[in-house]
C-alpha positions as CSV (number, residue, x, y, z in Angstrom):
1,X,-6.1,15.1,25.3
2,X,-8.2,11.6,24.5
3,X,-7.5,10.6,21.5
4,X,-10.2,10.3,18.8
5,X,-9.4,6.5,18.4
6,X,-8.7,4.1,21.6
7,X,-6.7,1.6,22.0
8,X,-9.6,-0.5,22.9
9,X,-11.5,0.3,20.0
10,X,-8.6,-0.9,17.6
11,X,-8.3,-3.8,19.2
12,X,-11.7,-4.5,19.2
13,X,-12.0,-4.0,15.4
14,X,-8.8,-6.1,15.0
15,X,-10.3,-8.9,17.5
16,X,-13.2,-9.4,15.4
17,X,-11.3,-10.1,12.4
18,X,-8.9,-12.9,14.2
19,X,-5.8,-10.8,14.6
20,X,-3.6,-9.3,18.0
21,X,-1.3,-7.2,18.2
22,X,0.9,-5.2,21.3
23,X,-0.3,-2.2,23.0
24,X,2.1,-0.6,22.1
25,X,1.5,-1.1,18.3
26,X,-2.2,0.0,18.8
27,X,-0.8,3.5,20.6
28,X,1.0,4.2,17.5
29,X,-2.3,3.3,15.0
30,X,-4.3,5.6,17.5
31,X,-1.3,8.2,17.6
32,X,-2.2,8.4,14.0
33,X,-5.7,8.4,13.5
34,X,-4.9,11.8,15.7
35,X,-2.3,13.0,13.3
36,X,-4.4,12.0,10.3
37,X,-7.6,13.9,10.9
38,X,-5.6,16.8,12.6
39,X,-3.8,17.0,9.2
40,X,-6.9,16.6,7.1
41,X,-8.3,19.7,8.1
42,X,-5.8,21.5,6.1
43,X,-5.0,19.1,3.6
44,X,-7.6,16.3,1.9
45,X,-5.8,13.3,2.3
46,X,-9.2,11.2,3.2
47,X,-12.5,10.8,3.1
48,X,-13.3,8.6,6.1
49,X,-12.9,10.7,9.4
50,X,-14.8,8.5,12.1
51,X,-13.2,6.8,14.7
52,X,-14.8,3.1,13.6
53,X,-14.2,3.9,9.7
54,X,-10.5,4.7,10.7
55,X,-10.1,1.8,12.6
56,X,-11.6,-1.1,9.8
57,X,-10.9,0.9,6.4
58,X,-7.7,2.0,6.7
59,X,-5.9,0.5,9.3
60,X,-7.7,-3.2,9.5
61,X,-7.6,-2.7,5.7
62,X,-4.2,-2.4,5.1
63,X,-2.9,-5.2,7.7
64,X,-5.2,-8.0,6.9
65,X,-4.0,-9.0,4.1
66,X,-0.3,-8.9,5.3
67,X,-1.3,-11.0,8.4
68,X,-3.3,-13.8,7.2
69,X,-1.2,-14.7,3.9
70,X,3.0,-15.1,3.7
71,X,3.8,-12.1,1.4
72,X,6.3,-10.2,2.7
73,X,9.3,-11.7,4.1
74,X,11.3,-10.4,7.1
75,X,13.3,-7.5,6.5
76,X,12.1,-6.8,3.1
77,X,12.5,-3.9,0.9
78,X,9.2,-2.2,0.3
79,X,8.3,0.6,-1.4
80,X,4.2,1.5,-1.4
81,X,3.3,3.6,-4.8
82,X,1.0,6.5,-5.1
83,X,0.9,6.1,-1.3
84,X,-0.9,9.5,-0.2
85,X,-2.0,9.3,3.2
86,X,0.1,6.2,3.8
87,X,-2.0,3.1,2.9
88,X,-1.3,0.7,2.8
89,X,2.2,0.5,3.9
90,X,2.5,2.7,7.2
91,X,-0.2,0.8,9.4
92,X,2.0,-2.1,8.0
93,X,5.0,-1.1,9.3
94,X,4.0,-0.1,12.4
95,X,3.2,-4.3,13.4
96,X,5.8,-5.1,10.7
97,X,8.4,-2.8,12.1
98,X,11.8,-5.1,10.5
99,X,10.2,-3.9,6.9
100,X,12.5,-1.5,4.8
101,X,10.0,1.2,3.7
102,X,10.0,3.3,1.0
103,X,6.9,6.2,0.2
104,X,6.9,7.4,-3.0
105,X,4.0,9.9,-4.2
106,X,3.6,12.7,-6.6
107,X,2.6,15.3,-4.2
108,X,4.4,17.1,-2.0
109,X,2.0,18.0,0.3
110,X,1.3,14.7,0.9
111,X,4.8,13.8,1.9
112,X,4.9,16.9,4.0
113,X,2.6,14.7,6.4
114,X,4.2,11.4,5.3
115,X,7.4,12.3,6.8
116,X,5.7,14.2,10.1
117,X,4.1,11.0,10.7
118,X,7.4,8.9,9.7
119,X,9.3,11.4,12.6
120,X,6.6,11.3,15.2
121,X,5.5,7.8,15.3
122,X,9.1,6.6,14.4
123,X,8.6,4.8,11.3
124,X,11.9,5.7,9.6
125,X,10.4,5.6,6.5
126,X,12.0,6.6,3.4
127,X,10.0,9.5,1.7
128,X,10.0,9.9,-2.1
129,X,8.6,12.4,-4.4
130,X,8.0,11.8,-7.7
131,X,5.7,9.6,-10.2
132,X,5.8,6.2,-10.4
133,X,6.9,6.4,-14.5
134,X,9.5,8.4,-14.1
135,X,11.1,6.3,-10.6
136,X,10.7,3.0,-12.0
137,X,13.6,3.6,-15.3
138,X,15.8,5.2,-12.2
139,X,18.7,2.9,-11.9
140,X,18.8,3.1,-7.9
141,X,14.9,2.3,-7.9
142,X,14.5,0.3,-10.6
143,X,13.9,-3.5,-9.7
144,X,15.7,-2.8,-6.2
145,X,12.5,-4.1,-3.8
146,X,11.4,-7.5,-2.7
147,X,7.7,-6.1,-2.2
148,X,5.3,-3.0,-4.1
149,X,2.6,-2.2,-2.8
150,X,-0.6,-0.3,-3.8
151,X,-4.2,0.4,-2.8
152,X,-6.5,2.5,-5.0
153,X,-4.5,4.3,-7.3
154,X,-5.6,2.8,-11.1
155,X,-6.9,-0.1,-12.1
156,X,-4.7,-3.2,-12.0
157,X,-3.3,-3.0,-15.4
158,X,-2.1,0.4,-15.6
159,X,-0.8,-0.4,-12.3
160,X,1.1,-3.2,-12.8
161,X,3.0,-0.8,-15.2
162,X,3.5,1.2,-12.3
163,X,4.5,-0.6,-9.9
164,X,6.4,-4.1,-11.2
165,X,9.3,-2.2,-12.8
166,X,10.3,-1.7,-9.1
167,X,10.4,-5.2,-8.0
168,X,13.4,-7.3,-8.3
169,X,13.2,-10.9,-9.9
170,X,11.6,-12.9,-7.4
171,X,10.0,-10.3,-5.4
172,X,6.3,-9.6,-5.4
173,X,3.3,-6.6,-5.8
174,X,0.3,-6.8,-4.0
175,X,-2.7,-5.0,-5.1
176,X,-5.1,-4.6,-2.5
177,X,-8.0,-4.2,-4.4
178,X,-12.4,-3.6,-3.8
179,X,-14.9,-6.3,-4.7
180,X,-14.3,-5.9,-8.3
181,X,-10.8,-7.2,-7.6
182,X,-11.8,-10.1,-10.2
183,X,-13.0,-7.8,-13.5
184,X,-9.9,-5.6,-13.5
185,X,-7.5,-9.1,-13.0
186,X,-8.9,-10.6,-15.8
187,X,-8.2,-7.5,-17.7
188,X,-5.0,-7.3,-16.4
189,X,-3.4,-11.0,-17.7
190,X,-1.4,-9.6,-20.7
191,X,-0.1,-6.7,-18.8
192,X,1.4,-9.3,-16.3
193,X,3.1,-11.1,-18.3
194,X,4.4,-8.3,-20.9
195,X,5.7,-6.7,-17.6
196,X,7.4,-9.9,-16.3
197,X,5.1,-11.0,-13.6
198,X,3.1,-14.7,-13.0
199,X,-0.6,-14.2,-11.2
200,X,0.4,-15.9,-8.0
201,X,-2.8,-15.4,-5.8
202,X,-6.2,-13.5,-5.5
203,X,-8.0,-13.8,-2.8
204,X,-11.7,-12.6,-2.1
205,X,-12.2,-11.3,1.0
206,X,-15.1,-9.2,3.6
207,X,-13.8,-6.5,5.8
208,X,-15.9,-6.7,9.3
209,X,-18.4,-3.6,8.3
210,X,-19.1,-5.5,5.3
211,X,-17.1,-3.8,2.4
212,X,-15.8,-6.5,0.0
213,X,-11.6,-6.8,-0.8
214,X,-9.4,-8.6,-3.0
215,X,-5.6,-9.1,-2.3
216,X,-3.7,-9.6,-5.8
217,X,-0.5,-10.9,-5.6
218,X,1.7,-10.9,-8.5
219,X,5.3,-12.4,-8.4
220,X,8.2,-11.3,-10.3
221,X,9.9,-13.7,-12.8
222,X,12.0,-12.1,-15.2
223,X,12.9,-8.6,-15.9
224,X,10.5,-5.6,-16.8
225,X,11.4,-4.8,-20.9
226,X,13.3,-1.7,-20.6
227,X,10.5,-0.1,-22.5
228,X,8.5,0.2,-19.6
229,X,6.8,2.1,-18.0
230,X,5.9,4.4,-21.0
231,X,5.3,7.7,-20.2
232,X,2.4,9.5,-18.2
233,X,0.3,10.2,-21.5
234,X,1.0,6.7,-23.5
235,X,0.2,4.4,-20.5
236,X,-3.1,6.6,-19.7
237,X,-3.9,6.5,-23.7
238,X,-3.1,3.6,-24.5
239,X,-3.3,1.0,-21.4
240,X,-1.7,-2.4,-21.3
């Protein structure tokens, strides 16, 4: 059966933004755009179902970042919260495949098609299930990863609380964020630091159909305050 996405059309969308890959790494993102939309039709896990969408805003999306800036080191530990359908961390994987990755969401229907798509493209990913609050104050989980990773799950303050209880001292988060990437860092500044983390870079950024991006790096420089995260209602309530 021809799959809904080439080979040549994902490298075409990947050409135009100054990055190459192997064959062999596009078969796997066009393996899952199949797997994805097949999936979809029985379980919402996105919005954008066209070949070209696909191809820039989730899989171009996710890499980018990764590829033009010195974030993740080899062989890191990742983990990628509130993952759903595997953004960003799975496209990552597949041209990053020495990364150590970790899925955690809260749904389990969700990592019902995380871990099909972990056994069939051979990702040997790690599913989790279970929320971000209540992993991050688990001993084996907590501050045990060089790199967290996120793409729209909350704005970045709540998020931070989310996310940089997982990260060891000296490791990093990355928020890959829209064009308002700038608003919700400002807002974010004393949720950094009361979390343990040091802004480290934000960069602006255009995808090639003309959406805008914002890569958030924050790096880890002490230890999260065993108070956090809060739970589910307080950091909703009352947000950082």
């Amino acid at each position: 059966m021809k799959p809904m996405l080439s080979i040549e059309q994902i490298q075409n969308v990947f050409s135009a933004a100054g990055l190459s890959f192997e064959n062999e790494q596009y078969a796997k993102l066009s393996f899952y755009a199949d797997i994805l939309c097949e999936y979809n039709e029985k379980v919402n896990l996105t919005a954008i179902t066209d070949p070209l969408g696909i191809a820039e805003k989730h899989f171009l999306d996710s890499i980018y970042p990764f590829a033009t800036e010195d974030i993740v080191p080899q062989g890191a530990k990742l983990i990628d919260v509130g993952t759903g359908a595997g953004f960003p961390s799975c496209p990552l994987k597949i041209v990053r495949p020495d990364i150590d990755l970790t899925l955690l969401d809260s749904l389990n229907k969700r990592l019902d098609f995380l871990k099909l798509l972990s056994d069939k493209a051979s990702l040997e990913a790690n599913c989790i299930h279970g929320r971000a609050e209540e992993c991050g104050s688990k001993s084996d989980m907590r501050e045990q990863f060089d790199i967290a990773t996120a793409r729209a799950v909350a704005r970045l303050n709540t998020l931070c609380e989310y996310c940089l209880p997982f990260v060891k001292v000296g490791g990093a988060f990355a928020a890959l964020k829209g064009s308002d990437g700038k608003t919700e860092l400002d807002d974010a500044k004393k949720a950094v630091a009361e979390l343990g983390g040091e802004i480290e870079l934000f960069k602006e950024y255009t995808l090639p159909c003309g959406d805008g991006r914002s890569l958030i790096v924050i790096r880890k420089i002490k230890s999260t305050p065993a108070k956090y995260p809060r739970k589910q209602a307080q950091i909703k309530n009352k947000p950082l």
